[in-house]
LOFI-147348 format. One record per residue (C-alpha): x, y, z; residue in one letter. Coordinates in nm, 2 decimals. Example, Ala and Ser with C-alpha at 12.3 -4.5 7.8 and 13.67 -1.06 7.14 Angstrom:
2
KEMAR u v w code
KEMAR 1.23 -0.45 0.78 A
KEMAR 1.37 -0.11 0.71 S
END
This chain:
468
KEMAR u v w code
KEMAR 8.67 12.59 13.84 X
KEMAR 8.83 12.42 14.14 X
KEMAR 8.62 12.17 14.31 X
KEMAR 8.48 12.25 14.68 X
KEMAR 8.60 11.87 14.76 X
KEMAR 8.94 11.81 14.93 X
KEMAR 9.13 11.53 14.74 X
KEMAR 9.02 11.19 14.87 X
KEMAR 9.23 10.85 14.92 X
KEMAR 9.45 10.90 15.21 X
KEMAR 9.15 10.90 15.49 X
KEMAR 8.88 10.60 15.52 X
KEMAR 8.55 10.65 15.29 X
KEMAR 8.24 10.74 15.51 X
KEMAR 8.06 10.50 15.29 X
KEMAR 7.99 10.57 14.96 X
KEMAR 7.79 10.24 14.91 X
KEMAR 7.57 10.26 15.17 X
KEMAR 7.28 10.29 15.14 X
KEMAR 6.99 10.53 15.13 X
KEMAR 6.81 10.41 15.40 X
KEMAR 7.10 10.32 15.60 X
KEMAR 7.22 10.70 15.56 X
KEMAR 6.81 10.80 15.66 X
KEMAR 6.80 10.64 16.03 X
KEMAR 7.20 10.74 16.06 X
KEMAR 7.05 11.08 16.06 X
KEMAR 6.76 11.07 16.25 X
KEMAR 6.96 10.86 16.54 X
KEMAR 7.20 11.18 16.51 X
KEMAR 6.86 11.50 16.44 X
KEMAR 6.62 11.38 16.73 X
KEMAR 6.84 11.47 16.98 X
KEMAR 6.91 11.76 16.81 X
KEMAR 6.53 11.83 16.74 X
KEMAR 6.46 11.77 17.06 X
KEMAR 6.71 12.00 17.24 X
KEMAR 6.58 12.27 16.99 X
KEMAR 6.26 12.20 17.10 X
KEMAR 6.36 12.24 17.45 X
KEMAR 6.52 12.57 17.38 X
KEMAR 6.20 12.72 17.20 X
KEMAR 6.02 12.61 17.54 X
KEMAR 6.19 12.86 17.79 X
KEMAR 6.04 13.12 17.54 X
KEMAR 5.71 12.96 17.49 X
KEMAR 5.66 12.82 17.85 X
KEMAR 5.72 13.24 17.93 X
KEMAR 5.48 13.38 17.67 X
KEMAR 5.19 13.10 17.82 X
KEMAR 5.23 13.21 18.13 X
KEMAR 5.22 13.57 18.08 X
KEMAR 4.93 13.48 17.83 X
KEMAR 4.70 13.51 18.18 X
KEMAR 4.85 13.89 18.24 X
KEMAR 4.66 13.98 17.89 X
KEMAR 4.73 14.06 17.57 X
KEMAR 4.93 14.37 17.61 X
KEMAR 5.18 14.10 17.80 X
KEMAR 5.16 13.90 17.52 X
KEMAR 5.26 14.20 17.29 X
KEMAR 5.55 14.30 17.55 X
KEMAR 5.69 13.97 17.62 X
KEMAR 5.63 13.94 17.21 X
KEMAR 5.88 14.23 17.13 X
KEMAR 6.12 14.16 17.42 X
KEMAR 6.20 13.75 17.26 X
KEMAR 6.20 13.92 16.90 X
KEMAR 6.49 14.19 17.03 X
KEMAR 6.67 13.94 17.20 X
KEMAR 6.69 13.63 16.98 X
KEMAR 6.84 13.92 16.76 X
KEMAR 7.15 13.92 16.95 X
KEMAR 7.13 13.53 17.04 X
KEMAR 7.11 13.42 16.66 X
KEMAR 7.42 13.62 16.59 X
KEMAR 7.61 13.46 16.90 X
KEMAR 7.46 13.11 16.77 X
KEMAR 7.52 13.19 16.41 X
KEMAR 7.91 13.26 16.49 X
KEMAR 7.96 12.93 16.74 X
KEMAR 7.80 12.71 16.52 X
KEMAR 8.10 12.72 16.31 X
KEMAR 8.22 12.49 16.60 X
KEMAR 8.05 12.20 16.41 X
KEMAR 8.19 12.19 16.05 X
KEMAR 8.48 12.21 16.17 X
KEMAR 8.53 11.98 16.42 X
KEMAR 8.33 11.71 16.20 X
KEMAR 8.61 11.82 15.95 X
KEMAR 8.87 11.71 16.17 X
KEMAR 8.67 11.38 16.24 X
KEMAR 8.61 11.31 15.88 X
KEMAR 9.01 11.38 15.80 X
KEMAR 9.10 11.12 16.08 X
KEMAR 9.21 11.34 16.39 X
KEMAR 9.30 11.09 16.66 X
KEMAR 9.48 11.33 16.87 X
KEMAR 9.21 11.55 16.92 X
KEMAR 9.43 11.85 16.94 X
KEMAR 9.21 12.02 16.65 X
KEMAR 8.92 11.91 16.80 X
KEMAR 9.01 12.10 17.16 X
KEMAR 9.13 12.39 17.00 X
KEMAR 8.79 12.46 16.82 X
KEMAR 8.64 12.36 17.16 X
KEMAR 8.85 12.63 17.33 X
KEMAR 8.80 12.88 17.14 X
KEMAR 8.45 12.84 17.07 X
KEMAR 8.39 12.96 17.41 X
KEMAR 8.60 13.23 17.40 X
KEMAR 8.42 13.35 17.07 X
KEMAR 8.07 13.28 17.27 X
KEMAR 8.21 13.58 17.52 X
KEMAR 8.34 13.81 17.26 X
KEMAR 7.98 13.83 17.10 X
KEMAR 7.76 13.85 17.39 X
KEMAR 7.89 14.14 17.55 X
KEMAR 7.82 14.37 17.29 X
KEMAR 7.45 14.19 17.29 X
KEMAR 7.43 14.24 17.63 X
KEMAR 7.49 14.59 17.67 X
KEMAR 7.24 14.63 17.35 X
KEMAR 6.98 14.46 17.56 X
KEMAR 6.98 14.62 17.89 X
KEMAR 6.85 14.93 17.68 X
KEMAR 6.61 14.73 17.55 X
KEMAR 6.31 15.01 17.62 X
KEMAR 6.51 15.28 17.47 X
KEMAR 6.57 15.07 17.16 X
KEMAR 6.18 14.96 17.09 X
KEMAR 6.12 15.36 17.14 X
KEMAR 6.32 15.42 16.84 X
KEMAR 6.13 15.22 16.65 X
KEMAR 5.82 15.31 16.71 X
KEMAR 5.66 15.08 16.98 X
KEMAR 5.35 15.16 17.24 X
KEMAR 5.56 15.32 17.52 X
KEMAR 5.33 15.14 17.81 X
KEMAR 5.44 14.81 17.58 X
KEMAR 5.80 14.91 17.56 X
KEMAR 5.85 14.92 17.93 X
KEMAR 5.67 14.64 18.00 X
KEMAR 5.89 14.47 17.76 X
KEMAR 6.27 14.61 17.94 X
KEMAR 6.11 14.50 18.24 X
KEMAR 6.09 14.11 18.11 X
KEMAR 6.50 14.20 17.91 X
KEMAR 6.61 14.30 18.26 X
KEMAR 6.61 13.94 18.40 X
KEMAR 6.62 13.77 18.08 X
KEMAR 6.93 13.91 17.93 X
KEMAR 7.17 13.76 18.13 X
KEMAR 7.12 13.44 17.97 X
KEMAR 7.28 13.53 17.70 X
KEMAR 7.65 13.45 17.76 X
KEMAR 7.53 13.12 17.88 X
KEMAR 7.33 13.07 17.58 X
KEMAR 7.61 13.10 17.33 X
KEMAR 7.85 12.89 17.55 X
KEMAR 7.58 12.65 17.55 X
KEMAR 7.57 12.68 17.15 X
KEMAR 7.91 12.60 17.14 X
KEMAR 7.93 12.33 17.34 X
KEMAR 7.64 12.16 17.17 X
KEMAR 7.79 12.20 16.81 X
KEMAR 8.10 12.02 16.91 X
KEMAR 7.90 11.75 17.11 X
KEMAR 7.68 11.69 16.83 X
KEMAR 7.97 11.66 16.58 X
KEMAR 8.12 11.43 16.82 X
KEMAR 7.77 11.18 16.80 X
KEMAR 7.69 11.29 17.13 X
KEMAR 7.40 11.50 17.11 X
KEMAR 7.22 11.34 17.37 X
KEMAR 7.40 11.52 17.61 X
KEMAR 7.30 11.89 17.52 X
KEMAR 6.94 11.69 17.53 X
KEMAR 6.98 11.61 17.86 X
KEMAR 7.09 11.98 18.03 X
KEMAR 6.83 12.14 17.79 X
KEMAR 6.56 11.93 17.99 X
KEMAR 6.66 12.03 18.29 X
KEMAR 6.70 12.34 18.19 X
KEMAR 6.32 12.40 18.09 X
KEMAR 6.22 12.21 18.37 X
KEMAR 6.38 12.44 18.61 X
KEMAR 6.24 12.71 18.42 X
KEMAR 5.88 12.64 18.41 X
KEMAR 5.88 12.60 18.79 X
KEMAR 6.09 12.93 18.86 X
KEMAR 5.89 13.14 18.58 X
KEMAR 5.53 13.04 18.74 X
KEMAR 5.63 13.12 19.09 X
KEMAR 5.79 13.42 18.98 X
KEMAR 5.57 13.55 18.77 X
KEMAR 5.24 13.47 19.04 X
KEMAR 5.42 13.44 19.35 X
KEMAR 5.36 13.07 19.37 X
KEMAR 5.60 12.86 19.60 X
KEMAR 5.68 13.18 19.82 X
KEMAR 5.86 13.37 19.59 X
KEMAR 5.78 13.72 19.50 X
KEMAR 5.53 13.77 19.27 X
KEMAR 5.71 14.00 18.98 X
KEMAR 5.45 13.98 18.65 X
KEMAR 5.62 14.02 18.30 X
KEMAR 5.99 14.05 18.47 X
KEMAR 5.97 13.69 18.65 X
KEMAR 5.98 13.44 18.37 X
KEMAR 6.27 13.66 18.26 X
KEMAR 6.49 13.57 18.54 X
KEMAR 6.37 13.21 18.61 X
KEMAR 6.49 13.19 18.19 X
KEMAR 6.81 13.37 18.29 X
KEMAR 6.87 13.08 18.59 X
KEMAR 6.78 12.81 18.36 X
KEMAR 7.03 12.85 18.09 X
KEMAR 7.29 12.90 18.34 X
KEMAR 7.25 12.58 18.48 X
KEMAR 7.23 12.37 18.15 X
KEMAR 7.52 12.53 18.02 X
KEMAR 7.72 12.42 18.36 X
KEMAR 7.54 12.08 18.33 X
KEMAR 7.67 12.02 17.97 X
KEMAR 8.03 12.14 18.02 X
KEMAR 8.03 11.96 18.30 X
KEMAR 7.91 11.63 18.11 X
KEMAR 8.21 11.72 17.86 X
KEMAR 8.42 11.74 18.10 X
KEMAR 8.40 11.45 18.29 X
KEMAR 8.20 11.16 18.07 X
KEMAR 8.40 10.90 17.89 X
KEMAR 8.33 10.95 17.54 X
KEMAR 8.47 11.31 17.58 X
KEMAR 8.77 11.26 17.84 X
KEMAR 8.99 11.15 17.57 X
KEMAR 8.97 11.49 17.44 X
KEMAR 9.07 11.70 17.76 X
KEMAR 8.84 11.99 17.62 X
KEMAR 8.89 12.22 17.87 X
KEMAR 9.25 12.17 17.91 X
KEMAR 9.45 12.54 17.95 X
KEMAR 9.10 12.65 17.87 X
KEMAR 9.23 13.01 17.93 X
KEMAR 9.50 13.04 17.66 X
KEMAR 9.38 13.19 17.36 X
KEMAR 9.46 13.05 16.99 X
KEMAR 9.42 13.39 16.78 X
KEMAR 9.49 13.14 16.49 X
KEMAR 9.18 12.91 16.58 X
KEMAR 8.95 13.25 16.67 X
KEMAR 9.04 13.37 16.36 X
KEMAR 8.91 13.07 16.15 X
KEMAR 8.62 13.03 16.41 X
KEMAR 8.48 13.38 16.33 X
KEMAR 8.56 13.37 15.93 X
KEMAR 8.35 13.10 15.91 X
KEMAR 8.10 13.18 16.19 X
KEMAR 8.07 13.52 16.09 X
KEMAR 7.86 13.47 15.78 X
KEMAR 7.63 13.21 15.92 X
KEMAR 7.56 13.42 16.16 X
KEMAR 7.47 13.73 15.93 X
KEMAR 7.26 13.48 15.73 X
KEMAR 7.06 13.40 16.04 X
KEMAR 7.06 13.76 16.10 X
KEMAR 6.88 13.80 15.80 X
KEMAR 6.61 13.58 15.86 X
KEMAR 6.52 13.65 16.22 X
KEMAR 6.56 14.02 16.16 X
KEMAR 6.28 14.02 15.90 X
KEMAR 6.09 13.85 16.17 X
KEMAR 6.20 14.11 16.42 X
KEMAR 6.09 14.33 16.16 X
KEMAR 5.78 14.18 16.10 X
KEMAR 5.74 14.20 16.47 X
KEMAR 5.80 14.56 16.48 X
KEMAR 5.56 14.63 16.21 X
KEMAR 5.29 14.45 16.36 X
KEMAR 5.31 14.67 16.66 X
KEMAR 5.28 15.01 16.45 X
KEMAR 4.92 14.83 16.31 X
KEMAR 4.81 14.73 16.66 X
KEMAR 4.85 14.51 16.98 X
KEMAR 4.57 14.25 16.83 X
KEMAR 4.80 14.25 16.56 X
KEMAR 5.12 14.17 16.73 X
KEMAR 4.97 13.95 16.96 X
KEMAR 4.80 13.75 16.72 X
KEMAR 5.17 13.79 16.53 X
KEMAR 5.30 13.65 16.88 X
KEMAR 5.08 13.36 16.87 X
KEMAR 5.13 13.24 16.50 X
KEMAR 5.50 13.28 16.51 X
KEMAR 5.51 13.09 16.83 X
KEMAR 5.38 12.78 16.63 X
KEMAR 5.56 12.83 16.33 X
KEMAR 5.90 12.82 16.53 X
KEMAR 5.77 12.46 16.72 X
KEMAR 5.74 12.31 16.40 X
KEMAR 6.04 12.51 16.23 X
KEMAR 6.28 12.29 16.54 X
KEMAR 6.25 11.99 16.30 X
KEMAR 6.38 12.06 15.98 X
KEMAR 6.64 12.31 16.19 X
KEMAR 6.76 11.98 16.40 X
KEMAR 6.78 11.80 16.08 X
KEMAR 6.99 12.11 15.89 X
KEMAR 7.24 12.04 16.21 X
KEMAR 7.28 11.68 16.16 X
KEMAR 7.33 11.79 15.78 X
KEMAR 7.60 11.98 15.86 X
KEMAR 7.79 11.70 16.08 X
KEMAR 7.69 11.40 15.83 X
KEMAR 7.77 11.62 15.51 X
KEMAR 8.10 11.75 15.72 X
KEMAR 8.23 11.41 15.76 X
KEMAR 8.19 11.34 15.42 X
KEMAR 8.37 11.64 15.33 X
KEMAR 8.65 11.55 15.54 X
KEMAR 8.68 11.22 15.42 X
KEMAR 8.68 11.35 15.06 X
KEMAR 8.37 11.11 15.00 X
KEMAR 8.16 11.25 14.73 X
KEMAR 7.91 10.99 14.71 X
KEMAR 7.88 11.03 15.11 X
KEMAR 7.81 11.37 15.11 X
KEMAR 7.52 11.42 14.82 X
KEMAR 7.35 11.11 15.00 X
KEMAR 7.34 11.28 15.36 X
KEMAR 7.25 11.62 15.23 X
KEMAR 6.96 11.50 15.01 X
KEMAR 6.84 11.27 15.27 X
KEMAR 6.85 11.53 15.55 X
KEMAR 6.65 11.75 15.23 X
KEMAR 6.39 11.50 15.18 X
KEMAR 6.34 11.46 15.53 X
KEMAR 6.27 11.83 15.67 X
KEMAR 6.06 11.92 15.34 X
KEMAR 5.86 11.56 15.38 X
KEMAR 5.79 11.68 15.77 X
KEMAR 5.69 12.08 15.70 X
KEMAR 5.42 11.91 15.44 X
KEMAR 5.25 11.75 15.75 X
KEMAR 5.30 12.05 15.97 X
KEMAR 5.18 12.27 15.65 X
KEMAR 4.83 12.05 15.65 X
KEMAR 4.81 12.05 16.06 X
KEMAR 4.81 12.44 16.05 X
KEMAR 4.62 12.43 15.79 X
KEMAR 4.31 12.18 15.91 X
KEMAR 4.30 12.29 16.28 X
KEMAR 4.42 12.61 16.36 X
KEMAR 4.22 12.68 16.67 X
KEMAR 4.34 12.37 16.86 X
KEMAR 4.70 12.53 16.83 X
KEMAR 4.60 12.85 16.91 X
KEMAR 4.40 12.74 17.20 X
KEMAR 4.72 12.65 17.41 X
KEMAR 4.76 13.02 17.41 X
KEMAR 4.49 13.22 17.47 X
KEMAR 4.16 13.16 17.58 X
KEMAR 3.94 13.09 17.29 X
KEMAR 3.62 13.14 17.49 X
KEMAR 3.68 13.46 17.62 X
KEMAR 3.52 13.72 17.41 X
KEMAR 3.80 14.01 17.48 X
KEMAR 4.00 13.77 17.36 X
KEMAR 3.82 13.73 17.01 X
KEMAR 3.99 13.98 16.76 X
KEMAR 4.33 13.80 16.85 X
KEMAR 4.17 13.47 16.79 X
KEMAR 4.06 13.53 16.43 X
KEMAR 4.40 13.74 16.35 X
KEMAR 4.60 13.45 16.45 X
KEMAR 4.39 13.18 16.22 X
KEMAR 4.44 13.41 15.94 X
KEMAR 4.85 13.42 16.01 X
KEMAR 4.86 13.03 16.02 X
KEMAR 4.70 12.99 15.70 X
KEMAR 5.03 13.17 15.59 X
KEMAR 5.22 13.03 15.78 X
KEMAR 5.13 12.68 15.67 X
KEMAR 5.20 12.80 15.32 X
KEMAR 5.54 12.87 15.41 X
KEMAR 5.63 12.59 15.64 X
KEMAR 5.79 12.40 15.29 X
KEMAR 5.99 12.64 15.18 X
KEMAR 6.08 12.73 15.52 X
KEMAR 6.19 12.40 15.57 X
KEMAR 6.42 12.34 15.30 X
KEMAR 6.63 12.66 15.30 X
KEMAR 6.75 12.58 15.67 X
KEMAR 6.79 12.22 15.57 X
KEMAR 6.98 12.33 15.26 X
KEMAR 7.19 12.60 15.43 X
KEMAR 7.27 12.34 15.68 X
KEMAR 7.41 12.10 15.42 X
KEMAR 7.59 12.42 15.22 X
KEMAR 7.77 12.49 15.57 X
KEMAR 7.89 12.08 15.61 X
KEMAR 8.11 12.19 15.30 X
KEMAR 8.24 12.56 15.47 X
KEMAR 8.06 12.74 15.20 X
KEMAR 7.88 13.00 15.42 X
KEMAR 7.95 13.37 15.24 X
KEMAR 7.74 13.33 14.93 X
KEMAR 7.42 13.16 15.13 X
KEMAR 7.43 13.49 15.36 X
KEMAR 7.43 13.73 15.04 X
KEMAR 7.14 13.47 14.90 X
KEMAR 6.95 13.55 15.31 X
KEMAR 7.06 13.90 15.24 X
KEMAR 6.83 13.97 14.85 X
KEMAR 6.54 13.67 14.97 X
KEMAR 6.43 13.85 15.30 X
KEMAR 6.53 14.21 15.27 X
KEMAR 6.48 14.25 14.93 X
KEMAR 6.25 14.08 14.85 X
KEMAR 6.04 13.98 15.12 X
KEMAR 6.04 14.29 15.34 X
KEMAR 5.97 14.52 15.08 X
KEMAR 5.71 14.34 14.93 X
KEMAR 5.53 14.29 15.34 X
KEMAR 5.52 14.63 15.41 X
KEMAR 5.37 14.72 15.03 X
KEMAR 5.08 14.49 15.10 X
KEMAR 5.08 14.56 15.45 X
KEMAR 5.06 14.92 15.43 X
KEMAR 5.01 15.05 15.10 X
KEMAR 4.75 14.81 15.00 X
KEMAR 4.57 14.80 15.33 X
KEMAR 4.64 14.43 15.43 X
KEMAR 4.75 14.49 15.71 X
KEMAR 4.94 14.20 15.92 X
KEMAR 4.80 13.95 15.62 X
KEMAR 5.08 14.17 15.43 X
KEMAR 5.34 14.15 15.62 X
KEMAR 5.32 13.76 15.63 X
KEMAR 5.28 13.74 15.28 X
KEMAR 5.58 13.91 15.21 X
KEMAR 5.75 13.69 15.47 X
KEMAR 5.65 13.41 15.26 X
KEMAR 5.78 13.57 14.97 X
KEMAR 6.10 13.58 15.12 X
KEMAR 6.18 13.27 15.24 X
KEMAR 6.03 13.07 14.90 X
KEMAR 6.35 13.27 14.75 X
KEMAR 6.58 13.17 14.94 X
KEMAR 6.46 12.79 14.94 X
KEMAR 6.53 12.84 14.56 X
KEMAR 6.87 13.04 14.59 X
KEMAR 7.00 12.76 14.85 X
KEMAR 6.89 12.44 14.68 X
KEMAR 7.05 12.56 14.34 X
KEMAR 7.40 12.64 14.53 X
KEMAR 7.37 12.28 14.62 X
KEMAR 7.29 12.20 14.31 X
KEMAR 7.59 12.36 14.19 X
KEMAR 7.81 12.24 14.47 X
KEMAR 8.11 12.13 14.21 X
KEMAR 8.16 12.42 14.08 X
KEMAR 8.22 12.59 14.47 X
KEMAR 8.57 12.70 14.52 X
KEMAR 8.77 12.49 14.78 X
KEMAR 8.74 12.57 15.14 X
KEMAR 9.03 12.72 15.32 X
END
């Protein structure tokens, strides 16, 4: 069978004798930024559900459901822009001085990041509507379109945000997405406590507030980064924005039959945890909010090995460019190692002190508050168990995409999480009476599959059919 390497020769090596811990801090200077602006990201949602943490827990629930519906529609956005950064390290890797390729992808990166939030963002203005038909607490549900109603308009900027960021990052500026994302969740914190208590003479609007402060937040990083790319020197050579308004159907085209699948594969996986979400509320609001809580911390410790999947994909994407085949099984193992080596600490943390988490949360000493405290510890003992496995499927998928090879991972998301970890959650959940423990057991089910499926594809990477 053909090999998924392009011939090598006619562009410069990326290394192949370097070595392994040369290749390790290469990608950690290139991940912590990433990390970090991941991290950033996860706290517009988690500064939101603190704050709303004082309304009670039926806030918590609401504000629970309403991130769950609409990182729905942002994963697929992200999933389809993040296509953006194989293939602009691909034009790197293959020596493209010009930067014509490079602007093109740019380009129409951000013309993708428009075609695939509309549809999202009609979906989410009917967010109550939706949560109705499947089966959510009606008091719940509206609270919950109240907090969409502000909060969906964030997601155009969002995905043009995506976008920008991939091709930054590919570029070795990541830094710079960093930098907007802080001020980003700066500016949301402040906005989101004084609308949500009427603090600093603005309205006091509850559950909706941190909605909109979310909504004016990404706006302004997303202007802050494209303006950055814009003007900054290691990115004028590139004229990114140049004719910004004629389209390439030719580029689209290529953008979305690689993006497309990436972003079914994340589909996948944060659909079981909508899912999971969803199913939690038909057992009860301690349930979900306990569910809230645990997946809350899960996803802080899940921006690491996500950051490092990213710089996987650039470091493993130059390789692949350059034809280097010593390059690229060096920076996708070491980006492996890496993650797993990081969810085994996070793994033991949850593990040995799950109260101090859950404590930035919720109110450990208040007794209405105590059914939600123990639910929660019981969901971080699972999800400690699943932080490895968790950790080296994104990782992997992230060093899978570096080569283009992004239709068989999403069939491999595709049996892991909907065949067999959601079946197996809601058996245990609800035919065996355990509840919400069931629902996370199946969820670790799932994702130790496709840890399995992913590493052997990379295993198996010479056998991969070329990318085209």
């Amino acid at each position: 069978m053909a090999t998924v390497f392009p011939p090598a020769g006619s562009q410069a090596s990326l290394g192949g004798h370097q070595s392994w811990s040369r290749e390790a801090l290469e990608t950690l200077i290139l991940a912590w930024p990433l990390i970090l602006t991941n991290l950033v990201e996860l706290a517009l949602t988690t500064t939101n559900l603190i704050l709303v943490g004082e309304l009670g827990s039926q806030a918590i629930a609401a504000v629970t459901l309403a991130n769950n519906l609409f990182f729905f529609f942002a994963i697929i956005g992200l999933g389809v822009v993040t296509a953006v950064a194989p293939m602009v390290a691909s034009a790197l890797g293959a020596g493209d001085g010009s930067g014509r390729d490079i602007r093109r992808t740019v380009q129409q990166g951000l013309w993708t990041s428009l075609i695939v939030s509309i549809p999202g963002l009609a979906c989410l203005m009917n967010g109550e509507w939706i949560m109705l038909q499947l089966g959510q607490n009606p008091e719940i549900a509206r609270h919950a379109s109240q907090y969409l109603g502000g909060l969906a308009w964030s997601l155009p900027a969002f995905v043009g945000y995506i976008a920008l960021r991939s091709a930054a990052a590919a570029m070795g500026q990541p830094r710079a997405a960093m930098w907007s994302a802080l001020a980003g969740i700066i500016i949301n914190a402040v906005l989101a406590w004084g609308l949500t208590f009427g603090h600093l003479g603005l309205p006091a609007l509850g559950v909706s507030g941190p909605g909109i402060a979310t909504t004016i937040a990404t706006w302004i990083f997303f202007l802050l980064l494209a303006a950055f790319l814009a003007f900054s020197r290691p990115f004028r050579h590139y004229q990114l924005f140049q004719n910004l308004w004629r389209p390439d159907w030719e580029r689209l085209w290529q953008i979305f039959r690689l993006g497309v699948p990436i972003a079914v594969t994340l589909a996948f996986e944060v659909t079981v945890f909508n899912a999971a979400a969803f199913l939690m509320g038909r057992i009860g609001e301690t349930d979900l909010a306990a569910h809230g809580i645990a997946i809350q911390i899960a996803s802080i410790s899940f921006m690491v090995p996500l950051g490092l999947g990213q710089a996987a994909t650039v470091r493993v994407g130059l390789a692949y460019g350059a034809g280097d085949r010593h390059a690229i099984s060096r920076s996708g193992w070491t980006a492996y190692v890496l993650g797993v080596g990081f969810m085994c600490a996070a793994a033991a943390f949850m593990l040995i002190a799950p109260h101090l988490l859950i404590g930035r949360f919720i109110d450990l000493a208040d007794p209405v508050n105590a059914d939600v405290v123990a639910r929660a510890s019981l969901f971080l003992i699972f999800a400690g168990l699943f932080q490895i496995t968790d950790g080296a499927q994104v990782v992997a998928a992230g060093m899978l995409r570096g080569l283009h090879d992004t239709v068989i991972p999403m069939l491999f998301a595709a049996i892991g999480y909907w065949v067999a970890g959601l079946p197996l959650g809601i058996l245990l959940g609800f035919h065996f009476g355990w509840g919400g423990a069931g629902i996370w057991a199946g969820l670790v089910s799932g994702l130790t599959a496709v840890a399995v499926l992913m590493t052997l594809r990379w295993l198996r990477r010479d056998r991969l059919k070329p990318a085209t």
